[in-house]
N, C-alpha and C positions, 0 to 999 in steps of 0.2 A: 504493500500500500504506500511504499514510499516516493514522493516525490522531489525533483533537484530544486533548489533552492537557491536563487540567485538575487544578486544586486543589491539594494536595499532591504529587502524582507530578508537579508542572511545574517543577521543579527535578532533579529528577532526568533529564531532557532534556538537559542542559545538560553538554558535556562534563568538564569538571575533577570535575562534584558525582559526576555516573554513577560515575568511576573511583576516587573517593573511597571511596564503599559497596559501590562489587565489593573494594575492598583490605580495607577494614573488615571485613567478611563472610568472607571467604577467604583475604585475602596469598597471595603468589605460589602456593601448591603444588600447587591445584588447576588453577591454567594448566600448570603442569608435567606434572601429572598425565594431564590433558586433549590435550596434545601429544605423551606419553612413550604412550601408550595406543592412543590412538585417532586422532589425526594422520598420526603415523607420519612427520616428515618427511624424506626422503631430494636428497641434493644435485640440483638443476637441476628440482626438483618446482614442476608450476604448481599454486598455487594460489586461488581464487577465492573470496571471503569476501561473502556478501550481505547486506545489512544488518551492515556491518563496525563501525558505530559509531565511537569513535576509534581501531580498528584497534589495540588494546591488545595482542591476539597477538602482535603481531609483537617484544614482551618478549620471548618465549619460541621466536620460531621462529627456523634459522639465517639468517645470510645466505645462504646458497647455493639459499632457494627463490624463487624469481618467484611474486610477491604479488600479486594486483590487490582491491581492495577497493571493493564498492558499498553507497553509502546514501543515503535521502531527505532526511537531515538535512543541509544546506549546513555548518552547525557543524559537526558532526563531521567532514564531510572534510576541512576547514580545519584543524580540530583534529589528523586525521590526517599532513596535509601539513607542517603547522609540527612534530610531533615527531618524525615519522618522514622525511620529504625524498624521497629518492632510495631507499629502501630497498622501497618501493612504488609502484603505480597510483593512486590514487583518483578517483573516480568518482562524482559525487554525479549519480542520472538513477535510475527505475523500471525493476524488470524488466523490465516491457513492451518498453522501449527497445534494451537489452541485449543482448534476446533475437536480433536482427535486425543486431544490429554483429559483423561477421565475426572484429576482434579479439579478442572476448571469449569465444573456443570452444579447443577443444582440452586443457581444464585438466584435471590428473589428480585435484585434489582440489575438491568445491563443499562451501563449508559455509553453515550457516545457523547462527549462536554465538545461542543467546535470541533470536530471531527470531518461529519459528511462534506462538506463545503470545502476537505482536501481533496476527496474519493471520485473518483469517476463513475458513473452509473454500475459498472461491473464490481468497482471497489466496493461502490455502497452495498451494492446486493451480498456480496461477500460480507459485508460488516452484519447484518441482519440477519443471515443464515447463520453466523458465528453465535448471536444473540441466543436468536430460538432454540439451538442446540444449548445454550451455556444455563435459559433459564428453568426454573422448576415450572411446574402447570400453569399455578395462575401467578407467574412473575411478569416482571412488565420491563419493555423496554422505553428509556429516554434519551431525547435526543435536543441539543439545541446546538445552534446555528445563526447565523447572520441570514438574512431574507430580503430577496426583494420584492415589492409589493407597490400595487397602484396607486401613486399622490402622496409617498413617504418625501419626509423633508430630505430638501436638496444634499446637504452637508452628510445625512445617512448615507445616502443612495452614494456618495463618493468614497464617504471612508470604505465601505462593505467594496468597492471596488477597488480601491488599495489593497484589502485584503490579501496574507497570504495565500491564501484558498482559492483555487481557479474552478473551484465547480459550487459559488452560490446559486441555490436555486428557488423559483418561488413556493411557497406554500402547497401550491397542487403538485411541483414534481417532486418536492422531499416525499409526500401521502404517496405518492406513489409508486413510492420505491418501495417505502414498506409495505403496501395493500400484499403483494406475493407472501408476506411472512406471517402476518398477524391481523385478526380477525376484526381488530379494532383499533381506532387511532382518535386519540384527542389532539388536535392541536389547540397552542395559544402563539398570540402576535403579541409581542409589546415594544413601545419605541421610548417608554423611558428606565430603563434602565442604567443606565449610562450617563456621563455629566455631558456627553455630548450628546446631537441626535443619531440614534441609530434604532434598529429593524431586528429584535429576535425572535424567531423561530422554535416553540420549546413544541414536541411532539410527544406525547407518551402513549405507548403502543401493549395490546395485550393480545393474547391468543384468542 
């Protein structure tokens, strides 16, 4: 699922810069927000994080949930493992791999945090089948995203196309990547979350 990284957006790879510009952009409230909403987390909850990046959630989530965290970026996991230790898994290996290791199933919650918006339609699908296979019956998959959408403020629609991410997509094609996997899909739109204008896309999906 990995993609090359050039010019300007190749600092933002790096994980101190990343976490730098998500605090800049947001400070805590929209992780709170993010976990009080749509998380949901409840004590002894497994949850499975793909493409975890430096696993910065885990500021906001308690200790009482089993965390595993996967991503292609060796930094990152390292990054994950030196701040966070024991409080998680990490995992640096491709869905594909994953998908086939018997430890990594049974989880009530799979997210994808800014994920899809890296994946190309074949990636995403691959992210989703990884999902359905990793959760139990009635676990649910999340997703959020940058989005774009009809009469968003101008300054969104430009940052979301800086973006490192070359496959933003609107509302109807995120739903539709998932509709193949899972029998049910909420979406939500919000555009303030952020101290600037911007468009997020959170999905949560169930069998």
């Amino acid at each position: 699922m990995s993609q090359r990284i050039t010019g300007w957006r190749l600092p933002l790879s790096l994980p101190g810069v990343y976490t730098f510009f998500q605090n800049l952009l947001g400070g805590p409230q929209p992780w709170r927000d993010l976990v009080k909403i749509h998380i949901r987390p409840e004590k002894g909850m497994h949850i499975l994080d793909i493409g975890c990046g430096p696993a910065a959630i885990l500021d906001y989530l308690p200790e009482s949930v089993h965390y595993v965290g996967v991503d292609l970026s060796q930094e990152y996991i390292n990054a994950a493992r030196k701040q966070y230790g024991p409080r998680g898994e990490f995992h640096c290996m491709p869905a594909e791999s994953f998908q086939k290791n018997g430890n990594l199933s049974g989880f009530d919650l799979v997210m994808g945090l800014g994920l899809l918006h890296h994946l190309d339609d074949t990636q995403a699908m691959h992210f989703f089948s990884a999902a359905t296979n990793a959760l139990r019956s009635h676990g649910r998959c999340l997703t959020v995203d940058p989005c774009m959408v009809d009469g968003q403020h101008p300054l969104a629609r430009f940052l979301i196309r800086m973006d490192r991410g070359q496959n933003v997509r609107t509302a109807e094609a995120y739903l539709s990547l998932a509709k193949p996997f899972f029998n049910s899909a909420v979406q939500n739109i919000y555009h303030d979350w952020l101290r600037v204008p911007y468009t997020h896309h959170i999905m949560e999906c169930r069998h």
